[in-house]
N, CA, C and O atoms as CSV, one atom per row, in Angstrom:
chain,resi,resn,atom,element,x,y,z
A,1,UNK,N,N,28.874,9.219,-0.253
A,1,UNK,CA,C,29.874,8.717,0.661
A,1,UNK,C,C,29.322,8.619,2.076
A,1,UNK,O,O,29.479,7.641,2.808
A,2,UNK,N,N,28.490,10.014,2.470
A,2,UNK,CA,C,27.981,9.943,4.132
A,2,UNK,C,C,27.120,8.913,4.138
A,2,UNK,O,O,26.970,8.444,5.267
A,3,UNK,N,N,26.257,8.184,2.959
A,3,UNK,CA,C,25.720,6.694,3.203
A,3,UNK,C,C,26.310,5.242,3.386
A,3,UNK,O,O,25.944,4.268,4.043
A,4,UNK,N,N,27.415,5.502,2.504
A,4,UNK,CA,C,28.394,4.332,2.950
A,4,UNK,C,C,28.845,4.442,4.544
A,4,UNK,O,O,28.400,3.562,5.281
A,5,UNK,N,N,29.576,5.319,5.047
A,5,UNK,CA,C,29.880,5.438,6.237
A,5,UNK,C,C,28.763,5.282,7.410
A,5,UNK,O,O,29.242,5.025,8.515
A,6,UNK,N,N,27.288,5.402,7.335
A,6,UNK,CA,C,26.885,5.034,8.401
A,6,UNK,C,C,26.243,3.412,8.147
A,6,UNK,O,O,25.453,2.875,8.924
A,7,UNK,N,N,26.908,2.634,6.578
A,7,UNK,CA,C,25.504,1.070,7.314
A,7,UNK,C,C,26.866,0.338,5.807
A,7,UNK,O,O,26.659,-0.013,4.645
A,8,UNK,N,N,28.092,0.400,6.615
A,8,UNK,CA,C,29.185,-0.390,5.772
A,8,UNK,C,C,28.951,-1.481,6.674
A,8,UNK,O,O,29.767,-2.317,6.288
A,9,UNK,N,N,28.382,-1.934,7.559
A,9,UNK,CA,C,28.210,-3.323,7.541
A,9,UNK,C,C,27.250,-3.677,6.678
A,9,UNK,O,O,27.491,-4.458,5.757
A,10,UNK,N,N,26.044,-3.139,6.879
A,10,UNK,CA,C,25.015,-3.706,5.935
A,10,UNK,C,C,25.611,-3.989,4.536
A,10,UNK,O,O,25.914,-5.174,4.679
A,11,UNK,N,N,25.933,-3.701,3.420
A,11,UNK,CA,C,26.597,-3.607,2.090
A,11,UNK,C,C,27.582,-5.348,2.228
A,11,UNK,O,O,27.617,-6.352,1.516
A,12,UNK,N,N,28.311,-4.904,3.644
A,12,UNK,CA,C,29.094,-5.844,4.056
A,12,UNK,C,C,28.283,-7.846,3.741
A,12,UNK,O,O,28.421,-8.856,3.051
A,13,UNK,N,N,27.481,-7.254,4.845
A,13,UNK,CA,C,26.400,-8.701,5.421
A,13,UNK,C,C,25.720,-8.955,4.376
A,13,UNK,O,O,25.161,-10.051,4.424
A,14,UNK,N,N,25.535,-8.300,3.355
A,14,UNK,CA,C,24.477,-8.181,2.475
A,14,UNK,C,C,25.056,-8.612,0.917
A,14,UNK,O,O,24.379,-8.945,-0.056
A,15,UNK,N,N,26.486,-8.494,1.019
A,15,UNK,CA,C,26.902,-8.696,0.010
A,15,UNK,C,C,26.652,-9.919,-1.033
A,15,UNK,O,O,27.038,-11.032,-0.674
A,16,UNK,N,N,26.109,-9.796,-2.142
A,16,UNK,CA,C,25.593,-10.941,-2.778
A,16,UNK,C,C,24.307,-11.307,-2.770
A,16,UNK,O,O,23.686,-11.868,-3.672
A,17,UNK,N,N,23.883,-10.925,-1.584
A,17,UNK,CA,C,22.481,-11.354,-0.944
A,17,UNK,C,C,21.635,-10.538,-2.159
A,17,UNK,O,O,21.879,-9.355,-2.396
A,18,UNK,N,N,20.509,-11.382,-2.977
A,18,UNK,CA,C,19.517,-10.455,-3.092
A,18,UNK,C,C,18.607,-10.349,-2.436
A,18,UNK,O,O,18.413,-11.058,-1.449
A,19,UNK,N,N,17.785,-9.380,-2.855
A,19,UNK,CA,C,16.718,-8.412,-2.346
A,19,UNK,C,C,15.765,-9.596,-1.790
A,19,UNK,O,O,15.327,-9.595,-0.640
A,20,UNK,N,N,15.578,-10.301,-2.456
A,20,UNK,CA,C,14.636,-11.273,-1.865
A,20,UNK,C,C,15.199,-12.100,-1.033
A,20,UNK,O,O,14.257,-12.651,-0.463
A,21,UNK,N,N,16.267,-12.550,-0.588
A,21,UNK,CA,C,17.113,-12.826,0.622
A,21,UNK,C,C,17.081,-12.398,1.763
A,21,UNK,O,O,16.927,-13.041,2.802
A,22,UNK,N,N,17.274,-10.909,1.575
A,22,UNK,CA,C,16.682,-10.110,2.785
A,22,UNK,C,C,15.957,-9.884,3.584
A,22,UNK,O,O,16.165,-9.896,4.797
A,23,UNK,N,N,14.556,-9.534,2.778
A,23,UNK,CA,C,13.066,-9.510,2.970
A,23,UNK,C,C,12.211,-10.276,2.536
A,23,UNK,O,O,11.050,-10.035,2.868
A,24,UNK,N,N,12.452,-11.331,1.745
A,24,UNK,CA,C,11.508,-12.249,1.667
A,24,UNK,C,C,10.345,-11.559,0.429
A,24,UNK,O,O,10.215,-10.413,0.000
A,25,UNK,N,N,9.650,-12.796,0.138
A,25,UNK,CA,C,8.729,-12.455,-0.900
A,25,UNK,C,C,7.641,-11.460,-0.189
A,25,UNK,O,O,6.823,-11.903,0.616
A,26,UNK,N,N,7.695,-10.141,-0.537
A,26,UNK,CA,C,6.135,-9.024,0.024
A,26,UNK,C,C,4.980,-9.742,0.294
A,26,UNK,O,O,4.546,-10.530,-0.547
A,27,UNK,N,N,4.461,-9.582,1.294
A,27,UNK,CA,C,2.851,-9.732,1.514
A,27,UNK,C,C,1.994,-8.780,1.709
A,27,UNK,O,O,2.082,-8.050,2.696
A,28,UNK,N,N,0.882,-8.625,0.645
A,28,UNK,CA,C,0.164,-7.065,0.565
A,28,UNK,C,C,-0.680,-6.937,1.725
A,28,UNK,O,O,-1.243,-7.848,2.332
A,29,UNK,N,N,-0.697,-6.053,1.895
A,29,UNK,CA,C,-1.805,-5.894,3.530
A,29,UNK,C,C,-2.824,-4.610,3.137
A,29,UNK,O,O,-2.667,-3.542,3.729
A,30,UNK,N,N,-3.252,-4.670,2.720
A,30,UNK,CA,C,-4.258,-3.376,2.053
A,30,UNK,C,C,-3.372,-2.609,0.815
A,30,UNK,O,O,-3.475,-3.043,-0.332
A,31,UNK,N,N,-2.661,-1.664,1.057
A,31,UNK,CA,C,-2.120,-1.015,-0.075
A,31,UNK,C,C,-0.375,-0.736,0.289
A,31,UNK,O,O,0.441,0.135,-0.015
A,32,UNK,N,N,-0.353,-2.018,1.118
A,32,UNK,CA,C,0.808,-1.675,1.435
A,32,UNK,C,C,1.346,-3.021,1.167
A,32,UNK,O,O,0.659,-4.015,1.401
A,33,UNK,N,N,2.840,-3.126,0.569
A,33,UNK,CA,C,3.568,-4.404,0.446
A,33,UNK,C,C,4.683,-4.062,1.750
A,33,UNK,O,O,5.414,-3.080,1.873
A,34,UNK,N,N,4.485,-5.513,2.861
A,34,UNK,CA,C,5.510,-5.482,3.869
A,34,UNK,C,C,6.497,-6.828,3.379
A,34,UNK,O,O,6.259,-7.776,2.630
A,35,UNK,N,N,7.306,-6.567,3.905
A,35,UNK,CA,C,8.795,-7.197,3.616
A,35,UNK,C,C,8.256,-8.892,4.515
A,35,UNK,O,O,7.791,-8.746,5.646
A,36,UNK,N,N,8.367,-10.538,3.884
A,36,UNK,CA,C,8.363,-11.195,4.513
A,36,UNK,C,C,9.068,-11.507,6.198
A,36,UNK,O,O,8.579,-11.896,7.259
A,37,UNK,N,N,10.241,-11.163,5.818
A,37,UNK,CA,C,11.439,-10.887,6.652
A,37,UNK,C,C,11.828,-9.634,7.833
A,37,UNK,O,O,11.809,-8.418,7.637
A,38,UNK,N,N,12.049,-10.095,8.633
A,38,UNK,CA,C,12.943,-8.947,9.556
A,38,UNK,C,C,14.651,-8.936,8.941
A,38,UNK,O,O,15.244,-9.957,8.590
A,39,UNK,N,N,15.292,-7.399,8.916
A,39,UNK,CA,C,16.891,-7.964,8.286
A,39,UNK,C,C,17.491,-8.325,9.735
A,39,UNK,O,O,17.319,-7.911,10.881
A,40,UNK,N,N,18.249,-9.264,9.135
A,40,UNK,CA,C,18.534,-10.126,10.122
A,40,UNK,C,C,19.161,-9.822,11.494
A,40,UNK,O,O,19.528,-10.706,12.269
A,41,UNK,N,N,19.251,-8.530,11.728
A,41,UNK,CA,C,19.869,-8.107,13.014
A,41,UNK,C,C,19.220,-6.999,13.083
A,41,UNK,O,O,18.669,-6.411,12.153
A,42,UNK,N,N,19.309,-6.521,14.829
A,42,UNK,CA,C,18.865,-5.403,14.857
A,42,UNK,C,C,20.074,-3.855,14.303
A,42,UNK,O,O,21.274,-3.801,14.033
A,43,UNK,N,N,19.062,-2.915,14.344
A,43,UNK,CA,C,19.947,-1.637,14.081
A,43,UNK,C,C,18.991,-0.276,14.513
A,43,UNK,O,O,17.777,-0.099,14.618
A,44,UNK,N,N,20.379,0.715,14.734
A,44,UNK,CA,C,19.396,2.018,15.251
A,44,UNK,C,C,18.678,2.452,13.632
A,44,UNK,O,O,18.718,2.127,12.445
A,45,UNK,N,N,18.002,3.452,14.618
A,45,UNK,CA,C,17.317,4.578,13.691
A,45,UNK,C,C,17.840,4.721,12.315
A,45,UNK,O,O,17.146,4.676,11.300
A,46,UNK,N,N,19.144,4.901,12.361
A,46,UNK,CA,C,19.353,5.744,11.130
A,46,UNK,C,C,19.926,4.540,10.455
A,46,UNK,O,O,20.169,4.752,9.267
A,47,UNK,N,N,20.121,3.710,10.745
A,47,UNK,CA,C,21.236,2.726,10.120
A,47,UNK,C,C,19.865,1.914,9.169
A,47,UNK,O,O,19.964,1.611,7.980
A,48,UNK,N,N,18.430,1.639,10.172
A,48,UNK,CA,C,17.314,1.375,9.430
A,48,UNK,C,C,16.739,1.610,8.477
A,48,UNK,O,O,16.350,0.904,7.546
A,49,UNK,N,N,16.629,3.253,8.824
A,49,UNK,CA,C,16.130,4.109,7.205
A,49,UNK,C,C,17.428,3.694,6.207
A,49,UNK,O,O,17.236,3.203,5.094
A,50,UNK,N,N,18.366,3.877,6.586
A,50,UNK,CA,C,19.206,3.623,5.057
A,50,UNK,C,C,19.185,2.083,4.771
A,50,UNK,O,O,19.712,1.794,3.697
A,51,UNK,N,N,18.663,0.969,5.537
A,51,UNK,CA,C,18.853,0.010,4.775
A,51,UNK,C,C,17.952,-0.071,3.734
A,51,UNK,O,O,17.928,-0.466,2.568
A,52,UNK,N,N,17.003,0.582,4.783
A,52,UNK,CA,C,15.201,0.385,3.701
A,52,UNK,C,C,15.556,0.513,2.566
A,52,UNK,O,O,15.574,-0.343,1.681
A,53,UNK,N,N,16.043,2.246,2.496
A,53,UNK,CA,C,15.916,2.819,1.320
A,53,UNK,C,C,17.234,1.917,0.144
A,53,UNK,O,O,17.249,1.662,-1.060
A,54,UNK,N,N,18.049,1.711,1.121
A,54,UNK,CA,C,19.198,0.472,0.118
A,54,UNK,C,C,18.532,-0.121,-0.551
A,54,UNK,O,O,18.715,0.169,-1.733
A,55,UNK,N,N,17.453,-1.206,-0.312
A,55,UNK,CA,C,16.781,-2.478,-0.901
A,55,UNK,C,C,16.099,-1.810,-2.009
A,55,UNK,O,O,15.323,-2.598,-2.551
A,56,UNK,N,N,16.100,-0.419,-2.656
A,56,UNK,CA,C,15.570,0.602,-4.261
A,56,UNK,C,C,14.383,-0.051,-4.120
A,56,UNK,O,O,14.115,-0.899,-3.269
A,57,UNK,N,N,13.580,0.437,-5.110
A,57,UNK,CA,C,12.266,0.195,-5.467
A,57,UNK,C,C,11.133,0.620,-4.380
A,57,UNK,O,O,10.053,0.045,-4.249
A,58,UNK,N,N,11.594,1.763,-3.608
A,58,UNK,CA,C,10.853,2.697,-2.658
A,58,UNK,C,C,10.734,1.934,-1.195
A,58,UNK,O,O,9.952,2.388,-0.359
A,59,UNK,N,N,11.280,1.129,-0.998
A,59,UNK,CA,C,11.301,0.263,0.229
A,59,UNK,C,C,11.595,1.348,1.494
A,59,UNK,O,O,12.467,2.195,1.300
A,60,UNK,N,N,10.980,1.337,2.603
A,60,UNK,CA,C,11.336,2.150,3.550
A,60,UNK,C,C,10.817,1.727,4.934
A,60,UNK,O,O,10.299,0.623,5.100
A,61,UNK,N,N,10.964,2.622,5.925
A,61,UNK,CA,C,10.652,2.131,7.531
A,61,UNK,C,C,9.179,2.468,7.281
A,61,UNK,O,O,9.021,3.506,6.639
A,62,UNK,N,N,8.030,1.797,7.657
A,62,UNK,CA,C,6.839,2.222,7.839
A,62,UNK,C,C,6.716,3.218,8.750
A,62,UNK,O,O,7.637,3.615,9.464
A,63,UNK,N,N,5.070,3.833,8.747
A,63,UNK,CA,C,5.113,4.582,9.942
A,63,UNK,C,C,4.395,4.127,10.482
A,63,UNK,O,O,3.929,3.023,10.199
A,64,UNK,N,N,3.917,5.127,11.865
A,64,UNK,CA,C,3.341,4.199,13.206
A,64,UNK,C,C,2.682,3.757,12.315
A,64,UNK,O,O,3.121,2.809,11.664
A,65,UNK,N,N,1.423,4.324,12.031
A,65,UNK,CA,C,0.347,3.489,11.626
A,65,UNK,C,C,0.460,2.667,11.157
A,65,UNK,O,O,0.008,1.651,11.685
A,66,UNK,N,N,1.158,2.575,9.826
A,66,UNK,CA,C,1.843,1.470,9.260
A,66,UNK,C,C,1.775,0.234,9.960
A,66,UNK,O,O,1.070,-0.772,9.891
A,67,UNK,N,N,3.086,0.770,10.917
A,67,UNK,CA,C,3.259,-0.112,11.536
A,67,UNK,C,C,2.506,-0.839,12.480
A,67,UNK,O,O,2.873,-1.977,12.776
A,68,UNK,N,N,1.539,-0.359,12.976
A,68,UNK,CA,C,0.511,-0.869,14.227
A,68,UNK,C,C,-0.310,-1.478,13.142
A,68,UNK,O,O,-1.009,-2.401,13.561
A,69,UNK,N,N,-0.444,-1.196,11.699
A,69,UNK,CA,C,-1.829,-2.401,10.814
A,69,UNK,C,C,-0.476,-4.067,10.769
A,69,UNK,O,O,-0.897,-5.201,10.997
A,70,UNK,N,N,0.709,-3.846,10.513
A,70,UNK,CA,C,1.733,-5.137,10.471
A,70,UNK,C,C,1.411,-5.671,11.950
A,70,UNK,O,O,1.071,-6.837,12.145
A,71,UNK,N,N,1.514,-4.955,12.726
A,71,UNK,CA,C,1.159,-5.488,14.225
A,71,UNK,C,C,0.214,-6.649,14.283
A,71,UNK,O,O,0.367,-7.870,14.329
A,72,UNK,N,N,-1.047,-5.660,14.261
A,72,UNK,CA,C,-2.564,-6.845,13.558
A,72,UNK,C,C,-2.578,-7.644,12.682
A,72,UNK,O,O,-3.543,-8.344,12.377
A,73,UNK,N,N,-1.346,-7.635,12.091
A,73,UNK,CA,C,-1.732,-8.473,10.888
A,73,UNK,C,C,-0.120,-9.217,10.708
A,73,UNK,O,O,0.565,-9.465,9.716
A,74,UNK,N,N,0.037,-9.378,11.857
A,74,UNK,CA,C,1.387,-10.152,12.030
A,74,UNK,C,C,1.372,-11.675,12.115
A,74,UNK,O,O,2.430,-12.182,12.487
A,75,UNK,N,N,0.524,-12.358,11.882
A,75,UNK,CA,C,0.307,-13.643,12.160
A,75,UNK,C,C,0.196,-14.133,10.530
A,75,UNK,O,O,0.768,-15.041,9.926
A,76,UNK,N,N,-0.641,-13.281,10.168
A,76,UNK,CA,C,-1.244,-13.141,8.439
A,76,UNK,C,C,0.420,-12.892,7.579
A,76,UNK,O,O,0.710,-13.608,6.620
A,77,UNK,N,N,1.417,-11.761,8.106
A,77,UNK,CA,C,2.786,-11.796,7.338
A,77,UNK,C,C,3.618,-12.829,7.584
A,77,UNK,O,O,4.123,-13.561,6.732
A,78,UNK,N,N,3.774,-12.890,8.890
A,78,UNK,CA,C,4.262,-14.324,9.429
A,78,UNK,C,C,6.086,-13.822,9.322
A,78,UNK,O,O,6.270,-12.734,8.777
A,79,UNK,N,N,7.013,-14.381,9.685
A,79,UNK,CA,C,8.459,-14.417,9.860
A,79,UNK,C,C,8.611,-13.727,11.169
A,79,UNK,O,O,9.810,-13.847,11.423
A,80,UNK,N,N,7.969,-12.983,12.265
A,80,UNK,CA,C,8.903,-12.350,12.954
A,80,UNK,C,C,9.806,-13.145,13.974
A,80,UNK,O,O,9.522,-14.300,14.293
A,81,UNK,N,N,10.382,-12.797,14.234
A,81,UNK,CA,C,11.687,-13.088,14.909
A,81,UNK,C,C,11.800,-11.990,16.462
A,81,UNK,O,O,12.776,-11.271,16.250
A,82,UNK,N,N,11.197,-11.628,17.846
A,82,UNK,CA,C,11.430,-10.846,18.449
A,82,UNK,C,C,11.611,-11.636,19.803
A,82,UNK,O,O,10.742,-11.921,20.628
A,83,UNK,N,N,13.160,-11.957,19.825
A,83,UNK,CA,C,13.748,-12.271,21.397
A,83,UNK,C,C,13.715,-10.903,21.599
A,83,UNK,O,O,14.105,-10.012,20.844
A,84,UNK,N,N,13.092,-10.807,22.947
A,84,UNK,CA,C,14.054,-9.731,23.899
A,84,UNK,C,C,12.777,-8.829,24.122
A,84,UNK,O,O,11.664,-9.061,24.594
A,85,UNK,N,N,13.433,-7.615,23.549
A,85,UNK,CA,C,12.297,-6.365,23.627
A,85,UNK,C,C,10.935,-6.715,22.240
A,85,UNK,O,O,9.741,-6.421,22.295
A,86,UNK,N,N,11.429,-7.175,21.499
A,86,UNK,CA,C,10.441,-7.175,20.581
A,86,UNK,C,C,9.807,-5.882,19.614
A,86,UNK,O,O,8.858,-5.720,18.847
A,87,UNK,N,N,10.846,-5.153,20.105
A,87,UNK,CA,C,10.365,-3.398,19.436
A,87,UNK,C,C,10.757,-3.525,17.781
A,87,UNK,O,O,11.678,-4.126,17.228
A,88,UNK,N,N,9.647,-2.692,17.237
A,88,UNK,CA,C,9.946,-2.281,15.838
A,88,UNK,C,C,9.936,-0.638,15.382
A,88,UNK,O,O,9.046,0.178,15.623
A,89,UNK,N,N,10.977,-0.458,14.780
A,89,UNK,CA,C,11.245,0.885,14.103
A,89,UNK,C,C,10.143,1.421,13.373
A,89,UNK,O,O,9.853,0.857,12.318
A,90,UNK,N,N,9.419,2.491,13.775
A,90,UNK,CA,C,8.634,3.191,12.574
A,90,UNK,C,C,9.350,4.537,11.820
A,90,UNK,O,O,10.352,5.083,12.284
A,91,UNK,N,N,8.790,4.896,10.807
A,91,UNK,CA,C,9.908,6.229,10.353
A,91,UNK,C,C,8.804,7.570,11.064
A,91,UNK,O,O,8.998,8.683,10.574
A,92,UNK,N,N,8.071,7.502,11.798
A,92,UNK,CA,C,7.260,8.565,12.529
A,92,UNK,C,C,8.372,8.968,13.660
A,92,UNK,O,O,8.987,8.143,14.335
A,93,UNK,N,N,8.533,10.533,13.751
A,93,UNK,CA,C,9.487,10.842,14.631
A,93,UNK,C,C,8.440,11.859,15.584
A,93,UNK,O,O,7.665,12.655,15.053
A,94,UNK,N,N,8.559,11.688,17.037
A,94,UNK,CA,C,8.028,11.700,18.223
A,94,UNK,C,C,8.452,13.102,18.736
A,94,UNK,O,O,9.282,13.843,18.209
A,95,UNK,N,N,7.846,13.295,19.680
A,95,UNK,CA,C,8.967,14.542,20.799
A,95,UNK,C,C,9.988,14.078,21.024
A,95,UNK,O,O,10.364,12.956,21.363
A,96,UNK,N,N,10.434,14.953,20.830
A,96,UNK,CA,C,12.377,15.175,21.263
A,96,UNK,C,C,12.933,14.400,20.060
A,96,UNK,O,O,13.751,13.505,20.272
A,97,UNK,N,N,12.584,14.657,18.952
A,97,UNK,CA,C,13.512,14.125,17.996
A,97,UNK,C,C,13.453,12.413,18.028
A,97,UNK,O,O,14.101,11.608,17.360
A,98,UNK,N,N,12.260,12.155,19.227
A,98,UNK,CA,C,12.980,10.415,19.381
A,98,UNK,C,C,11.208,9.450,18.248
A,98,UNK,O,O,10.010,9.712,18.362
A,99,UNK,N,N,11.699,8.726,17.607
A,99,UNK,CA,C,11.291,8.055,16.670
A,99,UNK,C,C,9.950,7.314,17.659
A,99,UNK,O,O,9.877,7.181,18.880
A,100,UNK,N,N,8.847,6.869,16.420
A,100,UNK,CA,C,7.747,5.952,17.517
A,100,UNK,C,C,8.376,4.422,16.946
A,100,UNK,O,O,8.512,4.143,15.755
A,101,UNK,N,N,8.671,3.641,17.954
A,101,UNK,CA,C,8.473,2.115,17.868
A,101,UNK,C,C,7.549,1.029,18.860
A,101,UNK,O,O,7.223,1.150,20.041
A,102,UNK,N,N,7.337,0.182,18.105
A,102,UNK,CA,C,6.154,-0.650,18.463
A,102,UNK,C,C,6.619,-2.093,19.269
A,102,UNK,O,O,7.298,-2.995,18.778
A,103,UNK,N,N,6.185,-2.050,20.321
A,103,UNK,CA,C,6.643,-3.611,20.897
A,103,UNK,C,C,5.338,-4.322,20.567
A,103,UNK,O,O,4.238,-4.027,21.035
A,104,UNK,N,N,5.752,-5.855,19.206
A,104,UNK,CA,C,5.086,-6.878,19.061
A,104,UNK,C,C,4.952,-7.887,20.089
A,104,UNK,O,O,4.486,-9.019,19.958
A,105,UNK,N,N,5.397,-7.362,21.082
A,105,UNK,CA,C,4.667,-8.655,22.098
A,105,UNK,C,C,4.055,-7.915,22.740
A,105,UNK,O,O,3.902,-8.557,23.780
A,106,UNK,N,N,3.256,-6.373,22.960
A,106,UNK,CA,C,2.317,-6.006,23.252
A,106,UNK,C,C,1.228,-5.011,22.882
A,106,UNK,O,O,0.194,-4.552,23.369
A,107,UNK,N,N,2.040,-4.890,21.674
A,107,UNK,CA,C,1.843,-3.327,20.471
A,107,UNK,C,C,1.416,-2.560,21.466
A,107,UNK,O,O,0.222,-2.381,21.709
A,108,UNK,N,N,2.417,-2.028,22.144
A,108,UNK,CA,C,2.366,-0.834,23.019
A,108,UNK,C,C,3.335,0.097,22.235
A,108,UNK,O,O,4.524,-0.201,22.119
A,109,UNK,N,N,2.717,1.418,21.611
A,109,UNK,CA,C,3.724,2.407,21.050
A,109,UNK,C,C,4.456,3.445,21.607
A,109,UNK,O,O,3.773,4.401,21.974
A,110,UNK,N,N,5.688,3.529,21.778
A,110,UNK,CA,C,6.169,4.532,22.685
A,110,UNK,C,C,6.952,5.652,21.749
A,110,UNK,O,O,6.995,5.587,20.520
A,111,UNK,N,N,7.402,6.417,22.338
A,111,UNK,CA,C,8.846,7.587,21.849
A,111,UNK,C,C,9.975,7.676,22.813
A,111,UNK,O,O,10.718,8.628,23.050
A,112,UNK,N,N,9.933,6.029,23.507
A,112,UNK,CA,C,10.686,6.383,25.013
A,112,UNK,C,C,12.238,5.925,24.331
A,112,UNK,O,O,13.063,5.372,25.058
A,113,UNK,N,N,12.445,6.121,23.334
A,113,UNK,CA,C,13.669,5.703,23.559
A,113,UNK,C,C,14.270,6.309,22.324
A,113,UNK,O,O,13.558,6.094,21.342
A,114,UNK,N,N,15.687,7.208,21.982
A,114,UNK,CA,C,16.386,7.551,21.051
A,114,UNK,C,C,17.056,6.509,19.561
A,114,UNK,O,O,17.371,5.344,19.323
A,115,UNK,N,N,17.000,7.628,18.978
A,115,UNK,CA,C,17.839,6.754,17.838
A,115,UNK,C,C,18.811,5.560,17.335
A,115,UNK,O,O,18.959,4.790,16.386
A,116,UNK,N,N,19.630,6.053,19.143
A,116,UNK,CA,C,20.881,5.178,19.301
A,116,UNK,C,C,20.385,3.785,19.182
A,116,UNK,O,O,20.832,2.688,18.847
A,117,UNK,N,N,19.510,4.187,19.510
A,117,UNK,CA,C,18.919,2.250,20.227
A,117,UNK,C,C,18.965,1.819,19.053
A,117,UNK,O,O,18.918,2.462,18.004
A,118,UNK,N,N,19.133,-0.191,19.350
A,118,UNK,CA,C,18.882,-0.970,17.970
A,118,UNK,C,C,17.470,-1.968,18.549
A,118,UNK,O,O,17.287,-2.683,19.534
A,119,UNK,N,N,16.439,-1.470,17.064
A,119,UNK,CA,C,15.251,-2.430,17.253
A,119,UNK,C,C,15.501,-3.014,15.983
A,119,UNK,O,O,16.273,-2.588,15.123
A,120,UNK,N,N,14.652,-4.208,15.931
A,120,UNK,CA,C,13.962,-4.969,14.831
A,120,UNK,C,C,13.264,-3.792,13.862
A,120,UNK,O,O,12.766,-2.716,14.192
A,121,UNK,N,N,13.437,-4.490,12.358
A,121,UNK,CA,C,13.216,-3.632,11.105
A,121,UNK,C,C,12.556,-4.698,10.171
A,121,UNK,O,O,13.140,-5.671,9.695
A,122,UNK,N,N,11.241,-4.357,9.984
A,122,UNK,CA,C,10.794,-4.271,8.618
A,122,UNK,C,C,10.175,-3.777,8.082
A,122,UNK,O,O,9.287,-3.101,8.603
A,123,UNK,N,N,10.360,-3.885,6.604
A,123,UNK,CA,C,10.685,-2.800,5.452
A,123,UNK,C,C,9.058,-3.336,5.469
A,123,UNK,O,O,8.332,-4.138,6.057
A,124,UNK,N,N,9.017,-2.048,4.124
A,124,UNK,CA,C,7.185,-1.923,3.747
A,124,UNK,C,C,7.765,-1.140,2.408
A,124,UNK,O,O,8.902,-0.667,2.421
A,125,UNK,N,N,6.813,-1.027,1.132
A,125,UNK,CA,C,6.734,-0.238,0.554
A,125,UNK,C,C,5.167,0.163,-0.436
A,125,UNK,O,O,4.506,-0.854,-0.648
A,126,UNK,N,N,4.708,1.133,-0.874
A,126,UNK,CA,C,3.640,1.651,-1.282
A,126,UNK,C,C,3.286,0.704,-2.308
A,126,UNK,O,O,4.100,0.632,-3.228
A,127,UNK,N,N,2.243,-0.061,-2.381
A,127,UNK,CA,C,2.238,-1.097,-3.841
A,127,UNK,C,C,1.139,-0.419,-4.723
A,127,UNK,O,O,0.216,0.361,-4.492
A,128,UNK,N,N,1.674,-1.105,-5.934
A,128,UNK,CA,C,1.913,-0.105,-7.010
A,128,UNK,C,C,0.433,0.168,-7.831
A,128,UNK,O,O,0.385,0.964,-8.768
């Protein structure tokens, strides 16, 4: 139930949608399958990890590292989408409880900012 209550929009927006709707067909990047797609809006911290883990089949927030090889190799996955800040969610959590995310318009990695915040999300998962 405490998963429904924090990402009943997602379920919502998502309804019908499959998995490949979402994220798009995987592109392997060494041993990692990343999601074609950003989901289509931003969201905080926590609302992220549970979508990941929504999409089954081990899908989740990368971590920094992770995330800084999608960085480099963001031209090669191709779809992003970053008006604005351009930040992406990693599941690496920083001092003070606050998460690392990555700005793709300069892959500069910070911990400057809390959970609350909503960045850009995409999924990754361990290929098989």
């Amino acid at each position: 139930m405490k998963q429904l209550l924090l990402i009943p929009m997602l379920f919502v927006c998502y309804l019908g949608m499959g998995q490949s709707n979402i994220i798009g067909t995987p592109i392997t990047i060494g041993n990692l399958l990343v999601a074609q797609k950003d989901f289509p809006t931003t969201l905080t911290w926590y609302k992220a990890t549970d979508a990941c883990t929504a999409l089954g089949d081990g899908w989740r927030l990368p971590t920094a590292e992770e995330l800084n090889t999608i960085y480099k190799n963001q031209t090669i996955i191709g779809g992003f989408n970053y008006p604005g800040s351009g930040s992406y969610w990693s599941s690496t959590v920083g001092k003070k409880d606050s998460p690392w995310q990555q700005n793709f318009e300069n892959g500069v990695q910070t911990t400057n900012y809390y959970k609350f915040y909503a960045f850009f999300v995409r999924a990754v998962r361990d290929k098989d």
